[in-house]
RODO-2510 file (C-alpha; in nm, 4 decimals, decimal comma):
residues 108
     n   res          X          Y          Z
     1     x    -1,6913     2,2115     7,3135
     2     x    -1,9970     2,4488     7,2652
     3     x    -1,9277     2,8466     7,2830
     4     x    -2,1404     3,1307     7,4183
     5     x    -2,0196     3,4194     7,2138
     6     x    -2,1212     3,7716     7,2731
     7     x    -2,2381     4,0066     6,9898
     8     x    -1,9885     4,1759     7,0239
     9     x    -1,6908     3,9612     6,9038
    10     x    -1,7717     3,9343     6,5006
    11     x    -1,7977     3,6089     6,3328
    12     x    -1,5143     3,6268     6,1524
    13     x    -1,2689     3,7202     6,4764
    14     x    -1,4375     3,3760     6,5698
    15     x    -1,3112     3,1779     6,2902
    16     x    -0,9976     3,3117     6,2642
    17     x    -0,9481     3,2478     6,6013
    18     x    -1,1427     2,9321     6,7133
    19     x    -0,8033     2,6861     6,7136
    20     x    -0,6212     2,8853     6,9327
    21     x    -0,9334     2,9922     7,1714
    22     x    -1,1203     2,6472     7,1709
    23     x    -0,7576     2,5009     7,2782
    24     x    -0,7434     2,2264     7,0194
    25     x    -0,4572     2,3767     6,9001
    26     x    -0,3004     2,2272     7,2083
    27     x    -0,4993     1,9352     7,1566
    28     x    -0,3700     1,8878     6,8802
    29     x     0,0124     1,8533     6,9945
    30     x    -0,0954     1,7273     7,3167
    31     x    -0,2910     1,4391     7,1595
    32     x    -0,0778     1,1245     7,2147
    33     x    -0,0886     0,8650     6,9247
    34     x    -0,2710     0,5966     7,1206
    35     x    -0,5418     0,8253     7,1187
    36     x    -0,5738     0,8116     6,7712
    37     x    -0,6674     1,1808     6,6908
    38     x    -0,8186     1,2084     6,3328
    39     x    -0,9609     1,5958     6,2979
    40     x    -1,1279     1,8725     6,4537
    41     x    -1,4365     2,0844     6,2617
    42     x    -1,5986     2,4080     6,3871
    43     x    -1,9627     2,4365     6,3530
    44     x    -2,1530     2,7596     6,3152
    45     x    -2,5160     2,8098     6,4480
    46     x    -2,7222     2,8160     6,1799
    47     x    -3,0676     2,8706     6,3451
    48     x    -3,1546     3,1906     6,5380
    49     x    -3,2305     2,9906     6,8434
    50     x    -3,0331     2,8313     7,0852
    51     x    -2,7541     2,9311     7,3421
    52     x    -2,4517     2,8232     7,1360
    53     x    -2,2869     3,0181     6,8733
    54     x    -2,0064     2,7547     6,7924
    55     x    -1,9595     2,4143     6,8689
    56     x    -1,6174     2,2296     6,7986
    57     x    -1,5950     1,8340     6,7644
    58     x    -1,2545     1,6397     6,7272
    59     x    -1,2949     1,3328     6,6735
    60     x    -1,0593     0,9980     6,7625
    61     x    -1,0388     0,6444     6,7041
    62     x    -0,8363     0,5410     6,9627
    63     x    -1,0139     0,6228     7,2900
    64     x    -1,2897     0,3603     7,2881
    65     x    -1,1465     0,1881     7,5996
    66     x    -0,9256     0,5199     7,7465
    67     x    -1,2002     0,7217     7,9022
    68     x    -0,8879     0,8615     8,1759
    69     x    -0,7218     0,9525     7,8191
    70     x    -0,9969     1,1252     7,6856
    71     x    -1,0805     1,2974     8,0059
    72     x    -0,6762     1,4089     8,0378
    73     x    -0,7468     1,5744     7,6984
    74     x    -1,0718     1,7440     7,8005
    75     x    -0,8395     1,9111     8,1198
    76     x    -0,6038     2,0487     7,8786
    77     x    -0,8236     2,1991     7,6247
    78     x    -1,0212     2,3524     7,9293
    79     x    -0,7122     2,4673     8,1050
    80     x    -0,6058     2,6311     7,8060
    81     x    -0,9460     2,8080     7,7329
    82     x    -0,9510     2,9546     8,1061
    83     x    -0,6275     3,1560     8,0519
    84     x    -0,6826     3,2719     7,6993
    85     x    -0,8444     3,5781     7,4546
    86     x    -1,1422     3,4356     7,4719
    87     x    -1,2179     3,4646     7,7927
    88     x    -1,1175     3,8250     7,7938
    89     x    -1,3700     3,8437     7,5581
    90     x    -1,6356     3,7138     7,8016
    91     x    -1,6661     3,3835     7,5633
    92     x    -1,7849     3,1270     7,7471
    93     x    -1,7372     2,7462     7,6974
    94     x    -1,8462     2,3975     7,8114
    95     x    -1,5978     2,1039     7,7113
    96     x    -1,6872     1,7477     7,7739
    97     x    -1,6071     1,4022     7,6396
    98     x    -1,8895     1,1618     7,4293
    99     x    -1,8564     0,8084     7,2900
   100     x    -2,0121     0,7197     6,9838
   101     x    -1,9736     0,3762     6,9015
   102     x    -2,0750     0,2243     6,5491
   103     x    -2,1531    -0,1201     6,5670
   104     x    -2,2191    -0,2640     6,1817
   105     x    -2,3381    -0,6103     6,1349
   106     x    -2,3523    -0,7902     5,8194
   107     x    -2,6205    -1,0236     5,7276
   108     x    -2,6070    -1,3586     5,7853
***
């Protein structure tokens, strides 16, 4: 999820905030075990340019072959955003779902 956050909500209101207002809080307890939920981060922009303030990533290792899963836990965590502080806060956010796959192959 990447955030548009107004200069007027601080940094650190941001942080202490960002589990409850990005909605992986409920992601968190939502997450089924199949899914095989391993952490979320919260990454600060770190170059003046750019629309995004914040971006979270949580990352799984069960959802290679459960897109429906995935996209079930995307619903939530943008459910929850729409009816929270943040957007009283005019915070804005953009949720999706991404595969990354790592494929190693040893030499033969």
């Amino acid at each position: 999820t990447a955030f548009q956050v107004p200069d007027g909500v601080t940094g650190d209101e941001f942080e202490a905030n960002w589990r409850e207002w990005s909605g992986v809080g409920v992601m968190e307890t939502e997450a089924s075990p199949e899914t095989g939920y391993a952490y979320s981060a919260l990454y600060k922009r770190v170059s003046p340019f750019g629309d995004f303030r914040y971006v979270t990533r949580s990352e799984f290792f069960g959802l290679y072959d459960k897109h429906d899963a995935g996209m079930e836990l995307v619903d939530k965590v943008r459910k929850n955003f729409g009816c929270g502080s943040a957007v009283a806060r005019n915070i804005t956010s953009y949720s999706s779902l991404y595969k990354v796959v790592i494929d190693v192959h040893q030499p033969e």
